[in-house]
N, C-alpha and C positions, 0 to 999 in steps of 0.2 A: 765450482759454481757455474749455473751455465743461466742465460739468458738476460737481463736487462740489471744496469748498475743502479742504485737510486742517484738520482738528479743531485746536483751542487744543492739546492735548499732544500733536497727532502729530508722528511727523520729516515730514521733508520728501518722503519716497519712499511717503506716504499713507496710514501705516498707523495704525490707533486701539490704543489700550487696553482689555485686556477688564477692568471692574471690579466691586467687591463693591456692593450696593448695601441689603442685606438691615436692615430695622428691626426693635427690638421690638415694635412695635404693627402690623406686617403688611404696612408702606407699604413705601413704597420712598425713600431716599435718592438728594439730588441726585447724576446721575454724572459721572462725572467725563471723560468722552470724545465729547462735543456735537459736531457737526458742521455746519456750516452750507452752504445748496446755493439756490441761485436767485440773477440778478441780471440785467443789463441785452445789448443787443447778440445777441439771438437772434429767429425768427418767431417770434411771438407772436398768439395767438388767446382768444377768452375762453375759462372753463373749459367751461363747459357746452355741449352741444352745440346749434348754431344751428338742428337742428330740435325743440330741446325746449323747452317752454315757460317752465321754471325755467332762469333766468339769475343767477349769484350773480357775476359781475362785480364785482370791488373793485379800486380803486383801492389804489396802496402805502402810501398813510397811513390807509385804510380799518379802521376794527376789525375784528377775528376774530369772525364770527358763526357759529352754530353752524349755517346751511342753507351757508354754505359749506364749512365741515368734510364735510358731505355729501355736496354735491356732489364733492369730492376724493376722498371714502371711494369713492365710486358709481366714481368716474372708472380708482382705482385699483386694483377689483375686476376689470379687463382685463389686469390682469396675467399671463404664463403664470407655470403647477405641473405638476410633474411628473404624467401620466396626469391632468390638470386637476380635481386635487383640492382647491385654493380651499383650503390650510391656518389662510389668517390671520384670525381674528377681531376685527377693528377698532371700537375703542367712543370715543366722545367725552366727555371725561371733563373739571371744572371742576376745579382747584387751589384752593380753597374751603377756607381752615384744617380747620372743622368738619369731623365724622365723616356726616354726614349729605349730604354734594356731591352732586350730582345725577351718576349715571353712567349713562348710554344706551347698552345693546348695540346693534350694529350689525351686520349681515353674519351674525350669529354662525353657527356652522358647522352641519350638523347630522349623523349617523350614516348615512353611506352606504348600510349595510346595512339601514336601515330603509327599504323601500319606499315608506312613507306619511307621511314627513316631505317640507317642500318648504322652500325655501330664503325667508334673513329677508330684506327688502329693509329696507334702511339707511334710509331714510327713514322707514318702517311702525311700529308697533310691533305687538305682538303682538295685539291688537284689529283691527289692520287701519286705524285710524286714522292719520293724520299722526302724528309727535310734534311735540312743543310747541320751538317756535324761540326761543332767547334772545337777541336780535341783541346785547342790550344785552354782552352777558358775554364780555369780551374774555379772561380768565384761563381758555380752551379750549384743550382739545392735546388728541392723538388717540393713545390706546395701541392696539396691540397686540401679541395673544395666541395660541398657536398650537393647533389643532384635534388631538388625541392623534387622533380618528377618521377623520381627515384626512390624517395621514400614513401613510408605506408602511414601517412595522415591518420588512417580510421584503427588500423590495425596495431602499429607502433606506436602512439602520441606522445611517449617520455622521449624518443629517440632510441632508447634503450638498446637495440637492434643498430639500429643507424649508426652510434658511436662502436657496439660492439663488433662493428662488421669493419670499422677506419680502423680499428686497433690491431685484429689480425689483417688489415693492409699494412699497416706500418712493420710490424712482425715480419711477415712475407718477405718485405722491402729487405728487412734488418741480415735474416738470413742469408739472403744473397748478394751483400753486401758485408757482410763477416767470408763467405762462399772466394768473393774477389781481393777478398785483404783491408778490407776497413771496416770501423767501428762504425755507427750512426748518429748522430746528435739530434735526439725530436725536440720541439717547439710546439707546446700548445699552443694555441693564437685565442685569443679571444671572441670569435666568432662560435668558437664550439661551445661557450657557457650563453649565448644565444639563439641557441636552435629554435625557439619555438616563435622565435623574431623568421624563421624562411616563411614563401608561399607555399602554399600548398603543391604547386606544379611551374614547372618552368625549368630553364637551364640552371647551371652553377654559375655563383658569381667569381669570376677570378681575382674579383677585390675582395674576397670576402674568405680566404683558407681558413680549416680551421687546427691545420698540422704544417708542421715546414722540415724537411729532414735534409742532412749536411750531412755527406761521408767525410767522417775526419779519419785521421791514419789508427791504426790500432796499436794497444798498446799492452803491455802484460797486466795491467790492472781491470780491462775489460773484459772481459767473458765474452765469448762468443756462444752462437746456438749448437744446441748438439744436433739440430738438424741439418738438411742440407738443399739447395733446390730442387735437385729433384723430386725430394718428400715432399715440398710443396706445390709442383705442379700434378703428382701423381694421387695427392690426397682428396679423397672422395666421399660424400656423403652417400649415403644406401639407404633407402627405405623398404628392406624387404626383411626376410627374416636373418635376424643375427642369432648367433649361439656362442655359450656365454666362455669368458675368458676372464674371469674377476682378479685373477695372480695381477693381470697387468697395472695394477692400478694400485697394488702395495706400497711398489716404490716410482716414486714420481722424483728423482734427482737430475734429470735431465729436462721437466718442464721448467724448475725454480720456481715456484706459485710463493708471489707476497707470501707476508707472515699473515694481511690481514683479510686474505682469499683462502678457502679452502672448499674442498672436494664431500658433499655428504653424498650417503648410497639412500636409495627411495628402492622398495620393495615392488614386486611384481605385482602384487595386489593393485597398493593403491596407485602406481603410475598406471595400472589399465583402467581404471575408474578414475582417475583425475585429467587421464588423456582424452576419455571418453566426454567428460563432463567439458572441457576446453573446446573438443571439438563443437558439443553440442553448441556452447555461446557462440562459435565463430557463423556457426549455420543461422544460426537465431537472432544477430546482428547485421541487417540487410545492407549498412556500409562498412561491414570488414568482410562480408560472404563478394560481395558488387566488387570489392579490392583486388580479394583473393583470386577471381575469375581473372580478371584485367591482366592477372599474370601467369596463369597457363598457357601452356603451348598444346596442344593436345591433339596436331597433327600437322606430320612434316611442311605440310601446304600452309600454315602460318607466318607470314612473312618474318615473324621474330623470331621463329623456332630456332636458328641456329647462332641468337646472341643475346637473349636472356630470358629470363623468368622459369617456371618450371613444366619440364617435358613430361610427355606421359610415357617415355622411358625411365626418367629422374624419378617420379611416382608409381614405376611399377603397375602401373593399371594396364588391363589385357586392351590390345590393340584395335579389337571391335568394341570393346568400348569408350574408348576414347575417342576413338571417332566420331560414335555417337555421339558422345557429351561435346563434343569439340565446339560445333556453332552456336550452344549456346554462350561461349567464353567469349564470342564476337559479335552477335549479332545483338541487338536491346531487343529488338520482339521476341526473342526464346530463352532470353535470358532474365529478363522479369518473372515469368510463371516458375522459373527454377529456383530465382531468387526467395519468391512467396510459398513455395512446398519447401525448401530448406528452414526457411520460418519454422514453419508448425511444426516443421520433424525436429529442429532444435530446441526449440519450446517445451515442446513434450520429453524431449527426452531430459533435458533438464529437471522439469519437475520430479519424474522419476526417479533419477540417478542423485537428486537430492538425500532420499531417504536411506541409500545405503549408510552401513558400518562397517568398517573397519578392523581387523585382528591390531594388537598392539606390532610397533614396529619393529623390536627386537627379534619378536617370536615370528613375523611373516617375514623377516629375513634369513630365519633361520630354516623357515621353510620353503623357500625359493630353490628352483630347481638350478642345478649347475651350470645346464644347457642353456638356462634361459641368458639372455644380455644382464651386461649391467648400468643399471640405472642411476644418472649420475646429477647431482645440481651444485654448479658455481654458486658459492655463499659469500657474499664482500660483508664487512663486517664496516661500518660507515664510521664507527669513532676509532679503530684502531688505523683505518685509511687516513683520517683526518689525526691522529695523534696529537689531542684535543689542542691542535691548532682553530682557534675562534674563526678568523677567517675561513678557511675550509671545512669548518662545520657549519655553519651558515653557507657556504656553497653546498652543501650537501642538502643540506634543509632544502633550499631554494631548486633544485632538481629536484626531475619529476621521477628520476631515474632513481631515489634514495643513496645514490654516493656522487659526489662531483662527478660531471663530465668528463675529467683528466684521468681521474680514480678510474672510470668505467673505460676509458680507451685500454690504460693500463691493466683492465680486466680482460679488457678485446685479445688483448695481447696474449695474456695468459690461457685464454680457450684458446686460442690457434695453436701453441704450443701441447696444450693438452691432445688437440685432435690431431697433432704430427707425434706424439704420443703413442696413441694407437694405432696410427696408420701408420709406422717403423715397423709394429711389431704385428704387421698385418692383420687389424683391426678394422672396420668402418666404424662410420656414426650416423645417428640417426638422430635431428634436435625435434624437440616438442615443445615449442615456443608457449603452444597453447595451453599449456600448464599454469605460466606466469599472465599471459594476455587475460586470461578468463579470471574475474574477481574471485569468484568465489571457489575455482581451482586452485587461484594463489593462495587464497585464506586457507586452505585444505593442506594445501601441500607447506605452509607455514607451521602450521600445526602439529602435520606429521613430523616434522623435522625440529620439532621443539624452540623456533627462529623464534630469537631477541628479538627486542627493540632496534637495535641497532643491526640487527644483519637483515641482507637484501639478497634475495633469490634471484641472479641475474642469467642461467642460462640453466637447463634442463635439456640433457641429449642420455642416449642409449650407447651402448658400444658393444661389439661383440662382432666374431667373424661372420663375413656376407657367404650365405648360403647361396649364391647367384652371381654373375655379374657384374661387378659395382659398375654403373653407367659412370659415363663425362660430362658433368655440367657445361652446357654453350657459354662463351663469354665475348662481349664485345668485341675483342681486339683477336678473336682468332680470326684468322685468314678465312675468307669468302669469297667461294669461287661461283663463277655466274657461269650457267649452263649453257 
């Protein structure tokens, strides 16, 4: 078995408990749905990269130092987000009785829309110094918190994206940290069954985590990941042409997917008509079109281009065009009349691409070309998550997401796993969010796929070998060198 243990109070079909955790004095309460992840029987490499000159290497009786927390933070800053918006703001924080514990921002997010911020590097502090290393201080664990400026208000509003981008951070985290010789202990906190309590924009609040991770020693009863860090810092999304590799997806015994997540295939047909129709809403939606701009990059003169959102490398778009389109990403006067032509041209296309039909699913899989990718959607199944626990069905109800928030990190988890998946057996991925975002793409793509009442279509991507390429998504904490 490789990947994540069920928690002390879960059933056995992996699901957690969302819980309260809230104190009078602003802290947080131990929770009560800990999970533990790392163990023995997988490739294993050190955490750090072998051509970097920080190596934090520990041994499994080794104590928790805080340049290895670091190291993890850095490692699982490679995580994807949706439009590569880098929500989580991860801090290293002492369990110090006292009110005074030393707490180290890390990562911290910063405001998109401001031009002239640039992103924190985890190890830095805000002087630009090292911070100060406590090896000595074993009582470290690493919260985090999520970025309101950071997420997509118009685009994402369940969170959906948001949780599923904290899960494969904790994954990431877990990896390289099974990688050093320990297991991981997650903590849901109860700020993550409040998401729709953040602002729309603004920093992270560091009273407000909505994960806590603890490296405890490993043990033969953990499982550790069959991946390894460098799969996760090498792994990359592609948006060009893939060609198909479907073998890979037979056996999936090195992701461990829950019993109550599984993998359906969607046909060449209708994901080109259902992509097509997602895209149309997104164009025809003037506050998810106004979102989507805010986070292009679309030429190197972009003061963010080199630490988040998405490049017109990452998108494949020819370099004279992107130039073009560039000022409108930034400017409000040329980027309103692009806003109002994407309107109509969504509009209409919609109305259009309504009246298409369909081949039955069977028969347009069977007719799918070999070459083509294959077309993939995460399915969470909300009563077998909830293993009709009443509490957790009622958390599920009350998400906007259709399975608890805990449920849905633990799904985050499991696509990162899937996309290190691929990307072992030299694969990319390409996601299509716009599938689920667009109502009437989801109802379509529900349909196609014969989805119960109770299962929930939580992530749609493509996979298949990159005919190109595969670019490097920018991330906050890489190194910025000033000219």
């Amino acid at each position: 078995m490789t990947g994540t243990t069920p928690p002390a109070n879960a059933t056995s079909n992996g699901g957690t408990t969302p819980r309260a955790n809230a104190t009078s004095d602003g802290g947080t309460a131990p929770p009560t749905n800990a999970t533990s992840s790392g163990g023995p029987n997988s490739r294993r490499d050190p955490v750090a990269n072998t051509d970097s000159a920080a190596s934090p290497a520990a041994s499994p009786a080794a104590a928790v130092t805080r340049s290895l927390l670091d190291e993890l933070v850095l490692l699982a800053s490679r995580s994807p987000s949706p439009h590569n918006t880098q929500p989580w703001s991860p801090r290293v924080v002492s369990r110090a009785p006292h009110p005074a514990a030393e707490a180290e921002a890390l990562g911290e997010g910063t405001d998109p829309t401001r031009d002239e911020g640039e992103g924190t590097n985890p190890t830095r502090d805000e002087g630009g110094g090292t911070s100060p290393t406590r090896d000595a201080d074993d009582a470290l664990c690493v919260e985090v918190a999520i970025v309101p400026s950071r997420t997509l208000p118009a685009g994402d509003p369940s969170f959906r994206d948001v949780v599923l981008s904290i899960g494969a951070w904790v994954e990431s985290f877990s990896i390289g940290a099974a990688a050093a010789g320990f297991g991981v202990e997650v903590e849901t906190l109860e700020p993550l069954l409040r998401l729709q309590e953040l602002p729309v924009t603004g920093p992270a609040d560091p009273d407000a985590p909505v994960v806590r991770l603890r490296l405890v020693e490993q043990t033969p009863n953990t499982a550790s990941s069959a991946f390894t860090p460098d799969d996760v810092r090498r792994r990359a999304v592609y948006r060009g042409r893939l060609a198909g590799h479907p073998e890979t997806w037979n056996n999936l015994g090195d992701v461990d997917l829950p019993p109550w997540l599984s993998l359906r295939r969607l046909d060449d047909r209708a994901m080109a008509y259902l992509s097509r129709l997602g895209i149309a809403f997104t164009g025809s939606r003037r506050s998810i079109a106004r979102e989507l701009l805010q986070w292009l990059r679309l030429d190197p003169a972009h003061p963010r281009y080199t630490l988040d959102g998405m490049t017109d490398v990452m998108l494949g778009i020819p370099r004279p065009l992107a130039r073009l389109a560039a000022p409108a990403t930034r400017y409000a006067r040329l980027r309103d009349p692009v806003l109002a032509a994407a309107g109509m041209v969504g509009r209409a296309s919609e109305s259009l691409e309504r009246a298409r039909s369909l081949r039955p699913l069977e028969l347009s899989l069977a007719e799918s070309s070999p070459d083509s990718p294959t077309h993939l959607v995460l399915v969470a199944n909300a009563r077998l998550a909830a293993a009709d626990d009443t509490t957790r069905i009622t958390a599920a109800m009350d998400s906007r997401i259709g399975v608890s928030e805990p449920d849905a990190l633990q799904a985050g988890r499991a696509l990162q796993r899937l996309w290190l998946h691929a990307h072992a057996r030299g694969l990319a991925v390409s996601p299509h969010s716009e599938l689920i975002d667009s109502p009437l793409a989801h109802g379509l793509l529900r349909k196609r796929l014969s989805l119960g009442r109770s299962d929930v279509a939580l992530s749609v991507f493509s996979a298949g070998l990159p005919q190109g390429a595969v670019p490097r998504s920018p991330r906050l904490t890489d190194p910025q060198w000033s000219p």
